[in-house]
N, C-alpha and C positions, 0 to 999 in steps of 0.2 A: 417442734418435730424436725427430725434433721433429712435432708435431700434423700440420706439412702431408704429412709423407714417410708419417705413417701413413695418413693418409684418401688418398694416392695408393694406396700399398699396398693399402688395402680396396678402393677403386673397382678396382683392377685386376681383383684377388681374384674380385668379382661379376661384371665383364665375362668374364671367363673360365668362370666358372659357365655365364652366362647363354649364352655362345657352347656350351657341351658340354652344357646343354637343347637348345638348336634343334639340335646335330648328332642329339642321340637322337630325337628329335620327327620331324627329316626323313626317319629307318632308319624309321618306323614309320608315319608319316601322308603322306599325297599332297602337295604343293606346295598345290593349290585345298582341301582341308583344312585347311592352317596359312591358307594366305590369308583363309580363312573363321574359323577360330576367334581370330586376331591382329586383322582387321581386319572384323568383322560387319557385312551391313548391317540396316538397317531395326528398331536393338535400342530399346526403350522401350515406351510404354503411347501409345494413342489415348483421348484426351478422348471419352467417349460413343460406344463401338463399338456397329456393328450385333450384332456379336456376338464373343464373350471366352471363354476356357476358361482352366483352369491344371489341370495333371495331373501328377501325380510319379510317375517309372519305378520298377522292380524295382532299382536301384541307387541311390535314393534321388535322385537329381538330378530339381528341377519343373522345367518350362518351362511358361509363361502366351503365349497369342495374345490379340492383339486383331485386331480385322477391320471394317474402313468399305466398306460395301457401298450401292453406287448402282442404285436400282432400274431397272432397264429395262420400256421399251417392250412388253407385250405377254410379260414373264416376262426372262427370260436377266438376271435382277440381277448384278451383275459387283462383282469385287472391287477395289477404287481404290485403298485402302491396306491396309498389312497390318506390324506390329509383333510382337516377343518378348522377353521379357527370362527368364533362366535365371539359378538359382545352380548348374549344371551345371559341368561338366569341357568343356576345350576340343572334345571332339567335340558334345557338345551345343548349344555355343554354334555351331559349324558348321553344324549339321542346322538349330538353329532360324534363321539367316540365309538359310538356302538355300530353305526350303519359304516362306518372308514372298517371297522372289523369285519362287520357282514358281507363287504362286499369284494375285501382282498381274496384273490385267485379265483373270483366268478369269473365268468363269459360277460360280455354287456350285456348280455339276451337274457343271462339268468339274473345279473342285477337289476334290470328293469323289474321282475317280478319282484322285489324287493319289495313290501311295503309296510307301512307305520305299524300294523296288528305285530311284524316280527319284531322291533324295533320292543314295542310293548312286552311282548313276549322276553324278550332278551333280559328287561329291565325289570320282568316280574309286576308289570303294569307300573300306574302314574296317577296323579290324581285325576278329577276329571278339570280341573283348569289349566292342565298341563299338557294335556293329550296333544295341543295344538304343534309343543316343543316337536312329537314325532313326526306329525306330517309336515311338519319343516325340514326335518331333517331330509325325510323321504323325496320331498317336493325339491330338495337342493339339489340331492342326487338324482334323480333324474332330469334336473335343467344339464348337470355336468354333462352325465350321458348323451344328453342330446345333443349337446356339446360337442362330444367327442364325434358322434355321427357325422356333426356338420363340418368340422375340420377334418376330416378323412374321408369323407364321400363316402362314404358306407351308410347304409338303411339295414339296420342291423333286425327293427321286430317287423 
């Protein structure tokens, strides 16, 4: 057999793998799921956040937020940008893409009401050994916020 007919043979080999993950992945996770855990948005660190948290779930996956916060006028500081980075399992990387969405151009007051049911919501639900991914994600972003509270001296709820 010569070099090249092997490394066809392997390339195939893994494309076939890789096709019979995404079928098993699609039986168990939603389309905006895979969307989110394949293609994340908003993943990386902010230079000098208003405020930052990193918290590790019950299954051992951390997720870290950062958060740029623009004070407003009279209170209602709002959220401008918002980053995560995970060494999580693909739902984690879902949950923390969705809530960095959820929670750009909020108040901090309305991101605090933020919680895992919208997250779920977002994602069209999750399995039920997954569930934990959202209140991590939830539970990251509000360490951030409090966060931000505590580096600004503001008592925002």
């Amino acid at each position: 057999m010569t070099e090249k007919s092997e490394t066809s043979d392997f390339d195939e080999l893994v494309k076939n793998i890789e096709e019979e993950i995404q079928e098993e992945a699609r039986e168990i996770y939603t389309e905006k799921t895979l969307e989110e855990a394949y293609n994340p948005k908003n993943v990386g660190e902010l230079e000098k956040p208003s405020g930052a948290a990193r918290v590790t779930g019950p299954c051992g996956d951390t997720l870290q937020i950062h958060l740029k916060v623009e004070e407003g006028v009279g209170g209602g500081d709002k959220i401008i940008d918002c980053k995560f980075i995970t060494d999580g399992c693909g739902a984690s990387i879902a949950c923390g893409s969705v809530v960095t969405e959820l929670v750009k151009g909020k108040t901090i007051e309305e991101a605090f009401r933020i919680g895992y049911k919208d997250v779920l919501s977002v994602l069209g639900g999750l399995p039920e050994e997954n569930i934990h991914c959202s209140v991590l994600a939830v539970d990251t972003l509000r360490a951030a916020l409090e966060d931000y509270e505590s580096k600004s001296g503001k008592r925002i709820r």
